[in-house]
PAZAPA-4460 file (N, C-alpha, C; in steps of 0.05 Angstrom, whole numbers, plus 32768, in hexadecimal, padded with zeros to 4 digits):
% residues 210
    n_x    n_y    n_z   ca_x   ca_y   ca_z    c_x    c_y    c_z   seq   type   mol
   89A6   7696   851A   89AD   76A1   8534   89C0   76B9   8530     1      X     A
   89C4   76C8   8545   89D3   76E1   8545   89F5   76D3   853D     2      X     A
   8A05   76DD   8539   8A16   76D5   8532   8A31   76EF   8533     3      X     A
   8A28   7702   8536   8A37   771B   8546   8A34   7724   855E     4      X     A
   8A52   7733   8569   8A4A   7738   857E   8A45   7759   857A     5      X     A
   8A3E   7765   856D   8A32   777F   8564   8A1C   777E   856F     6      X     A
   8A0C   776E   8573   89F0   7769   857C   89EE   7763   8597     7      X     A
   89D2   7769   85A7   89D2   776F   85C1   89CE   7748   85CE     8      X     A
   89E7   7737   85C5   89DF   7718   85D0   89DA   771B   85E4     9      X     A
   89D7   7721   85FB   89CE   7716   8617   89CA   772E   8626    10      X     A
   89B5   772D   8640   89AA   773B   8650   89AF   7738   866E    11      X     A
   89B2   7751   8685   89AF   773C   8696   898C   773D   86A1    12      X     A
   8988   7724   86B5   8972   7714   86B9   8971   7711   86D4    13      X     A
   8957   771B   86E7   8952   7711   8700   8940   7700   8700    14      X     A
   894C   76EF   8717   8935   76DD   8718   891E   76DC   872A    15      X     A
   8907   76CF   872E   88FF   76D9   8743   8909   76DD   8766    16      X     A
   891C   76CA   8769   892B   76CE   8784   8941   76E6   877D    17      X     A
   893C   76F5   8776   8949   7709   8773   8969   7706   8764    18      X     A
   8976   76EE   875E   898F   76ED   8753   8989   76F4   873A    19      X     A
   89AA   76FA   8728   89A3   7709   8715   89B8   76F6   86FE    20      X     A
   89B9   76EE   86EC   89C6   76D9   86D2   89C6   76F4   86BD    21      X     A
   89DC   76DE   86A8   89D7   76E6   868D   89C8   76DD   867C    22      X     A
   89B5   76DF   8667   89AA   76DD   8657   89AD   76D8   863A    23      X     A
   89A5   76CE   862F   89A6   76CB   860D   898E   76D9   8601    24      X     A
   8997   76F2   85F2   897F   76F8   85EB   8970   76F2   85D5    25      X     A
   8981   76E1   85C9   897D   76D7   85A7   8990   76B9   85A7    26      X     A
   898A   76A8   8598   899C   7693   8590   89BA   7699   858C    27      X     A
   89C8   7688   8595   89E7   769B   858D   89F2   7676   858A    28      X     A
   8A04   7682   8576   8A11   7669   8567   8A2B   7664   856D    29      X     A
   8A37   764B   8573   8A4F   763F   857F   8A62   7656   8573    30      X     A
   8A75   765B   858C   8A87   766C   857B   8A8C   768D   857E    31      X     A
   8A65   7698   857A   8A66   76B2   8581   8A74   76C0   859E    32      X     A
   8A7A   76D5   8596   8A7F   76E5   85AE   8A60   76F1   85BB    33      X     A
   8A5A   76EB   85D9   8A42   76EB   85DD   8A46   7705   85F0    34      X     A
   8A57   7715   85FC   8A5E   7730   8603   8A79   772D   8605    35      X     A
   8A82   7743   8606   8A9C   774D   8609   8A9E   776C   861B    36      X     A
   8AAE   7765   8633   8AA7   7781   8641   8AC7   7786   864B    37      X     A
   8ACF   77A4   864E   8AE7   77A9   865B   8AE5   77AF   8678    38      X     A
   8AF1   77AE   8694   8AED   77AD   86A7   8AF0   77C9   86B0    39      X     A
   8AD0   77C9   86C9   8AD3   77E9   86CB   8AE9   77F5   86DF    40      X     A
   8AE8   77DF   86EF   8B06   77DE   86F9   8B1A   77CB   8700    41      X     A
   8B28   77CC   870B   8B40   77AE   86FB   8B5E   77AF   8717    42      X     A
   8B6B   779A   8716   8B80   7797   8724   8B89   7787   871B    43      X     A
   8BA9   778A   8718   8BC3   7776   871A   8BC2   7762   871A    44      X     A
   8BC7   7748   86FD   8BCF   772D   8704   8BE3   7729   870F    45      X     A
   8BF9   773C   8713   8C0D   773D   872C   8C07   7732   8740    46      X     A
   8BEE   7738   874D   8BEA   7735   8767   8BDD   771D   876A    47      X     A
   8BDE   7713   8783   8BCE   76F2   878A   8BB6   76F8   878E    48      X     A
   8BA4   76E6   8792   8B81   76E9   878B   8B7E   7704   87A2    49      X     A
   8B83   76F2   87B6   8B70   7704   87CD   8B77   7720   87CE    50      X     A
   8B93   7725   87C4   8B9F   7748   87C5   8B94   774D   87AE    51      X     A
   8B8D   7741   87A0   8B82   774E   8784   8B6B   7752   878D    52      X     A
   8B5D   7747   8792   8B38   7754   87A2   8B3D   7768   87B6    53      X     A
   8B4F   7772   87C5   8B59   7788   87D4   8B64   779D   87C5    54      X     A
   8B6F   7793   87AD   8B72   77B0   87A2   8B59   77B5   8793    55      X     A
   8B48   77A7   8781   8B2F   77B3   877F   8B23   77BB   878F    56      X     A
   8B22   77B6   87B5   8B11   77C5   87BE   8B21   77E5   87C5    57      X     A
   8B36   77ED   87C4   8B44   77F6   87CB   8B3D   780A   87AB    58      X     A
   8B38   7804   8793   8B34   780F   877E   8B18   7821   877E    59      X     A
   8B04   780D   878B   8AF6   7817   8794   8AE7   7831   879E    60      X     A
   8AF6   782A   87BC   8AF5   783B   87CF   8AFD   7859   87C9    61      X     A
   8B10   785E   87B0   8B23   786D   87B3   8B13   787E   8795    62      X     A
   8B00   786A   8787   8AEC   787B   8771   8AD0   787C   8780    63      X     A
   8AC1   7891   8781   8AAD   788F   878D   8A9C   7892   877F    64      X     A
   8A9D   7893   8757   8A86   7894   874E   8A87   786E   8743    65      X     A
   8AA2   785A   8746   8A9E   783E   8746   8A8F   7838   875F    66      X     A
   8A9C   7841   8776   8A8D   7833   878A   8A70   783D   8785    67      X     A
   8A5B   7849   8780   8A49   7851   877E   8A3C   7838   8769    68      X     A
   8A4B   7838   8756   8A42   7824   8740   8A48   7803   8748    69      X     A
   8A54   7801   8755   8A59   77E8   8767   8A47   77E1   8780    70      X     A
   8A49   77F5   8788   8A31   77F1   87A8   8A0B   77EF   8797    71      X     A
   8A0F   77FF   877E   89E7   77FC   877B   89ED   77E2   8761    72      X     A
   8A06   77DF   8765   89FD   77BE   874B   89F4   77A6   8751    73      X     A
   89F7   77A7   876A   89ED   7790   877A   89F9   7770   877A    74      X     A
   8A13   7775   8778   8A1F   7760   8774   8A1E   774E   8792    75      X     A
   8A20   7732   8787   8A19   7725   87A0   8A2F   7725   87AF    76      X     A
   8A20   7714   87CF   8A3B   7711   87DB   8A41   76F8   87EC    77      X     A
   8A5B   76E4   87ED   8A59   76D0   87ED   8A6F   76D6   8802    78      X     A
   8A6E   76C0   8820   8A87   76D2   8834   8AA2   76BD   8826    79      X     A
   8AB5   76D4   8829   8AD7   76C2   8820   8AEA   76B8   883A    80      X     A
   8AF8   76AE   8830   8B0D   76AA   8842   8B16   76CB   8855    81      X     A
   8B1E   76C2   8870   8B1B   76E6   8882   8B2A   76DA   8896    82      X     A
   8B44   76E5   8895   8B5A   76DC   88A8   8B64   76F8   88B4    83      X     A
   8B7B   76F7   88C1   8B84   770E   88D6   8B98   7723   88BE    84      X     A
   8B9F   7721   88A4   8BA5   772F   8896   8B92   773C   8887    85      X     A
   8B76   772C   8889   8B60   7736   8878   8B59   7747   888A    86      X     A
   8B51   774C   88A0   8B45   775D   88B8   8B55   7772   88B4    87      X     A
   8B6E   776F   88B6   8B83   7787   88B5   8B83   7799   88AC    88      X     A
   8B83   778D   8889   8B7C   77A2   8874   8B5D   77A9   8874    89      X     A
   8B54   779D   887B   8B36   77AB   887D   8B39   77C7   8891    90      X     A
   8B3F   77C5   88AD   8B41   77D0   88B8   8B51   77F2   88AF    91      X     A
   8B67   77E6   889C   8B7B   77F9   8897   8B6A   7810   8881    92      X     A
   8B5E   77FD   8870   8B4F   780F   8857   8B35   781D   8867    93      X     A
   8B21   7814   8882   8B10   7820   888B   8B20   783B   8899    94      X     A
   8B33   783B   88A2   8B3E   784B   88B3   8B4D   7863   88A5    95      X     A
   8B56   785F   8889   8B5B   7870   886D   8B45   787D   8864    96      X     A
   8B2E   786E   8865   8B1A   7878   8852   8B02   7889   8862    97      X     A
   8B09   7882   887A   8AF1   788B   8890   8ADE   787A   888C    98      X     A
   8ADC   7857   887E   8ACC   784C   8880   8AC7   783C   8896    99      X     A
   8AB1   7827   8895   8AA7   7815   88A7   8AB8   7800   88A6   100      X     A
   8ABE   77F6   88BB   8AC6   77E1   88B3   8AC3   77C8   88A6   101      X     A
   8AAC   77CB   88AC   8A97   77AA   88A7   8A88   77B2   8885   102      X     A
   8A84   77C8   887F   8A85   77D2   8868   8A9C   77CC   8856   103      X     A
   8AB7   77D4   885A   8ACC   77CA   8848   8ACA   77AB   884E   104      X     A
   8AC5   7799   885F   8AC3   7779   885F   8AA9   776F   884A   105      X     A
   8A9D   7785   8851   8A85   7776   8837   8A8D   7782   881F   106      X     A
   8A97   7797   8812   8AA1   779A   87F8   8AB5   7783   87F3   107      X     A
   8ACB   777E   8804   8ADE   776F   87FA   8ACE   774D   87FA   108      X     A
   8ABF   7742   8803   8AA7   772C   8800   8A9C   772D   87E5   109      X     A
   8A8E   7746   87DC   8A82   7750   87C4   8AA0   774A   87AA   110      X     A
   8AB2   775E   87AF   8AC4   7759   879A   8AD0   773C   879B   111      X     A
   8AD9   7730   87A7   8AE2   7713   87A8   8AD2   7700   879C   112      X     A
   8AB4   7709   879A   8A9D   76EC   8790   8AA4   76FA   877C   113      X     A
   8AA1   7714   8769   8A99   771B   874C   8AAB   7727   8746   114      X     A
   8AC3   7725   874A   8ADC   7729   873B   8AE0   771C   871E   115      X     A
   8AE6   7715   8705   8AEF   7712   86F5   8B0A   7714   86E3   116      X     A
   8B1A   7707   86DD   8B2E   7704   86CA   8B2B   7715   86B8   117      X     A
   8B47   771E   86B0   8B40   7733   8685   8B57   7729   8682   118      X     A
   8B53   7730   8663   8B6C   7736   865C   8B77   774E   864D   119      X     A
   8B8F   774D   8642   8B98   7764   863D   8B9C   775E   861E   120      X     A
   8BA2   777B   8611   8B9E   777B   85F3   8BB4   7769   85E2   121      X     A
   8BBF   7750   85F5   8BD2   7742   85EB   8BBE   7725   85EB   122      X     A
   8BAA   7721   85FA   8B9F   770D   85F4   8BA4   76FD   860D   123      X     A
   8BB3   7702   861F   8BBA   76F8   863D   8BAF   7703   865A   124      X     A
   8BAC   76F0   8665   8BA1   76F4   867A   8BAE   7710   868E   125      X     A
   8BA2   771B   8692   8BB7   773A   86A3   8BA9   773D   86BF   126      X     A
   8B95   7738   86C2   8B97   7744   86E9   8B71   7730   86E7   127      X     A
   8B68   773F   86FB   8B47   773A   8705   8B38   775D   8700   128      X     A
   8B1E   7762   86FC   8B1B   7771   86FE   8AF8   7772   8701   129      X     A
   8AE0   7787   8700   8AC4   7784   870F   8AB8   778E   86F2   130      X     A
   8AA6   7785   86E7   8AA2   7784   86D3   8A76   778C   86D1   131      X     A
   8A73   779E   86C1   8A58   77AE   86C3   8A42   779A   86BD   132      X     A
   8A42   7787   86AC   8A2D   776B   869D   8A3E   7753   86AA   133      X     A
   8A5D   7758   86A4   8A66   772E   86A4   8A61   7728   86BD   134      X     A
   8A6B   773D   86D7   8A6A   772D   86ED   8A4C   771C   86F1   135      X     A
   8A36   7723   86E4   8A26   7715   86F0   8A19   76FA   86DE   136      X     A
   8A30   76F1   86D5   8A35   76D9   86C6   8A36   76C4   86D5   137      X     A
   8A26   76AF   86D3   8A25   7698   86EE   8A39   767A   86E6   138      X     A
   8A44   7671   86F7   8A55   7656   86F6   8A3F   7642   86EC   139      X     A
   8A4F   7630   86D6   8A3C   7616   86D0   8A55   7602   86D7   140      X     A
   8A53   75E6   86D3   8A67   75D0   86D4   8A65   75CB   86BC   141      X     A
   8A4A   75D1   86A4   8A49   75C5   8686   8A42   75E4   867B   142      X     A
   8A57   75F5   8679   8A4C   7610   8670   8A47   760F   864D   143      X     A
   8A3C   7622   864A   8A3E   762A   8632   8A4B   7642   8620   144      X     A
   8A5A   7657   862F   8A71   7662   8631   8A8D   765C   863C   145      X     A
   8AA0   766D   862F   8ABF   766B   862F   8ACD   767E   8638   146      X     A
   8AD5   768E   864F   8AE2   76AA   8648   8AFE   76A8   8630   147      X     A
   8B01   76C0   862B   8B07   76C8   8610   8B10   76E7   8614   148      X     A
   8B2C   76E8   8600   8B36   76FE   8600   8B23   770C   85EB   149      X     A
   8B1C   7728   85F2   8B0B   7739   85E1   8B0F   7740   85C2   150      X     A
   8B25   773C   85C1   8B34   773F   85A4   8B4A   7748   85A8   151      X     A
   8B61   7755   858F   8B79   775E   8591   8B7C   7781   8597   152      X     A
   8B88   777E   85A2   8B90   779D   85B4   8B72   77A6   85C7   153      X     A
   8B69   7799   85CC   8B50   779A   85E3   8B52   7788   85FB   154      X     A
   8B49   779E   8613   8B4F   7790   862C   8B34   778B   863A   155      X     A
   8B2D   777C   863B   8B18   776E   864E   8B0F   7754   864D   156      X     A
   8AFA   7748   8649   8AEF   772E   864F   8AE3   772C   8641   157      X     A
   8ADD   770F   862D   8AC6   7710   861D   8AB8   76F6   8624   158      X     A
   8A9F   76EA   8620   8A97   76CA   8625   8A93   76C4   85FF   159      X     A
   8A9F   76B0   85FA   8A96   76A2   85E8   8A87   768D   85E7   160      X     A
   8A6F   7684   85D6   8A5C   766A   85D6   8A72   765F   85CE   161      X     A
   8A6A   7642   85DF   8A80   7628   85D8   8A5E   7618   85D3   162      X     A
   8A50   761F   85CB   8A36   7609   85C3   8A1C   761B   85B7   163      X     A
   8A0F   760B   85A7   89F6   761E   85A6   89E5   7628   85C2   164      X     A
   89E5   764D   85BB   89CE   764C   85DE   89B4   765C   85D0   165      X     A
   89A2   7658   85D4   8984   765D   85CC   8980   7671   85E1   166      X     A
   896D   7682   85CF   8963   769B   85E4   8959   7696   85F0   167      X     A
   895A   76AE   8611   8953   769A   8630   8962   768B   8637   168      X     A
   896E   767E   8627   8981   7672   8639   899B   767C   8651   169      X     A
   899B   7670   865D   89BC   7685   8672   89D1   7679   8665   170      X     A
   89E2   7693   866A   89FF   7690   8658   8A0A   768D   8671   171      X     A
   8A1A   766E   8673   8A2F   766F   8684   8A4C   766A   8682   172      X     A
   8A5A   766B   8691   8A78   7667   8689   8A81   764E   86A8   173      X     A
   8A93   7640   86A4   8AA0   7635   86B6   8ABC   7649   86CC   174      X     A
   8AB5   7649   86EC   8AC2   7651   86F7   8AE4   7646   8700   175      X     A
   8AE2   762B   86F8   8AF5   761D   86F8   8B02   761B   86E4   176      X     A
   8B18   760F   86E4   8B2E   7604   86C6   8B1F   75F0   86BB   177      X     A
   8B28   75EC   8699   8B1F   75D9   868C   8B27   75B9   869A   178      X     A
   8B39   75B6   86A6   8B3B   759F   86B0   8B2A   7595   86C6   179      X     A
   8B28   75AF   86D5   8B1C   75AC   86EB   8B00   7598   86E7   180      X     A
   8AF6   75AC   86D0   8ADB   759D   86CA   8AD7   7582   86B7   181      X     A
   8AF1   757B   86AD   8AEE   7560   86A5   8AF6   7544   86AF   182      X     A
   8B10   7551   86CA   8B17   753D   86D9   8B04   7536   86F7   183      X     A
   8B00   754A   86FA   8AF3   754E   8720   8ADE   753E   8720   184      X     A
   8AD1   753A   8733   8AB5   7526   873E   8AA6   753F   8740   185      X     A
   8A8C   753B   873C   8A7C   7556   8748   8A89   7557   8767   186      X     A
   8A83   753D   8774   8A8C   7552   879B   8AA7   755F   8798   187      X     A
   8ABA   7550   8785   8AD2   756A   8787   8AD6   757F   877C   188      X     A
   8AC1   7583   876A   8AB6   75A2   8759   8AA8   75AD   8769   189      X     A
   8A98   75A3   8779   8A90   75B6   878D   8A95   75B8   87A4   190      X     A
   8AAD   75A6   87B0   8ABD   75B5   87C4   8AD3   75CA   87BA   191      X     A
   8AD4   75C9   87A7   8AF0   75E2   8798   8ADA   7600   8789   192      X     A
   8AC6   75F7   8788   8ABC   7616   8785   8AB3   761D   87A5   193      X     A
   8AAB   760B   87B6   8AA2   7619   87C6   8AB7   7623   87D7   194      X     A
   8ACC   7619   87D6   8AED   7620   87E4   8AED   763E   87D6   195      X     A
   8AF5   7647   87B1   8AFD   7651   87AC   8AED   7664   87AD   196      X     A
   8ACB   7662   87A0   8AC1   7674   87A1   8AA2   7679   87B2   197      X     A
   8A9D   7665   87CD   8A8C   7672   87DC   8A6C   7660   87D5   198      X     A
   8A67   764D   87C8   8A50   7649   87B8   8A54   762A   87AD   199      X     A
   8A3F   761B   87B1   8A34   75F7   87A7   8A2A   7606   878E   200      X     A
   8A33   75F1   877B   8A1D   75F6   8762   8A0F   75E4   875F   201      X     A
   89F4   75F4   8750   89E7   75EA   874A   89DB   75E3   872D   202      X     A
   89E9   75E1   871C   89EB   75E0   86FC   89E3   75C5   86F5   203      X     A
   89D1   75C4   86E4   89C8   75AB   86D5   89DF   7595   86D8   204      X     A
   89F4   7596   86D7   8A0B   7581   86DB   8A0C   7571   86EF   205      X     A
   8A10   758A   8700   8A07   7585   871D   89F6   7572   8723   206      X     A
   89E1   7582   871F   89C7   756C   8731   89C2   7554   8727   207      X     A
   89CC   7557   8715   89CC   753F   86F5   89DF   7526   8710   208      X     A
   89F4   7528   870B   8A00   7515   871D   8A02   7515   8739   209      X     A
   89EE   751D   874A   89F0   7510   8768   89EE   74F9   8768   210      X     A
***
């Protein structure tokens, strides 16, 4: 099996309902780094979740050759939590930007589902950021990826195999904490993704224990 990540491990993949996964394009062995990518754009672990998806859209808005690369990537969109502070700033960035309103509510929908963690060239976690291949990395409850600092003095995201994955296969990673997934019941794993992130899974685990 491949055993570097020099080599092109994984692809992304539509399926026929149009969703889109990662791929294995070759056998990859416990351990490997299966991509590693830096974020094309990024915000502040300073900030709490939801202002952190507001300053990405706000990062956005404000590059117009990202937003271009964001609007035709086709990231999905799952609706979030939308209260009278969320409207606000929506309102505030349409009225800055000369946008729509309901336009900046679906970008900030878009960035909130496919946001991602990095880290920084210390090996620690540093903000969320939108990422060109990882975002479209799908949740398992029994994954076969790890996120992973990319190496030393490098900032972005990498997935590591935590098991053998055979080509064709989907590379997934867990959206939750490691506890999460060894203490929780499936119904409370999937009332906490669908709280946090919009979506029931449906992962071999899953359906495995109804």
């Amino acid at each position: 099996g491949c055993r570097t990540s020099m080599c092109a491990l994984c692809a992304i993949a539509v399926s026929a309902e149009g969703g889109r996964r990662l791929v294995a394009t070759c056998t990859i062995d416990p351990g490997a780094i299966v991509i590693s990518e830096p974020p094309v754009i990024s915000a502040s672990g300073s900030l709490a979740g939801s202002y952190r998806a507001w300053a990405l859209v706000r990062a956005l808005v404000d590059d117009a050759e990202k937003l271009a690369w964001f609007s035709k990537a086709g990231f999905k969109r799952t609706s979030q939590v939308w209260d009278a502070e969320d409207a606000s700033i929506a309102r505030g960035i349409a009225r800055d930007r000369a946008m729509d309103t309901q336009r900046v509510q679906d970008l900030y929908f878009r960035v909130a589902t496919n946001h991602m963690g990095f880290f920084n060239g210390s090996g620690h976690v540093d903000g969320s950021g939108l990422f060109e291949t990882l975002c479209f990395s799908n949740h398992s409850c029994a994954p076969n990826t790890i996120p992973a600092a990319p190496g030393p003095y490098v900032r972005g995201t990498a997935l590591r195999a935590i098991e053998m994955i055979a080509a064709d296969e989907e590379v997934t990673w867990s959206y939750l904490w490691p506890q999460d997934l060894s203490m929780l019941s499936r119904k409370h794993r999937q009332q906490l993704l669908h709280q946090c992130f919009g979506f029931r899974c449906r992962c071999a685990r899953c359906i495995r224990t109804r």
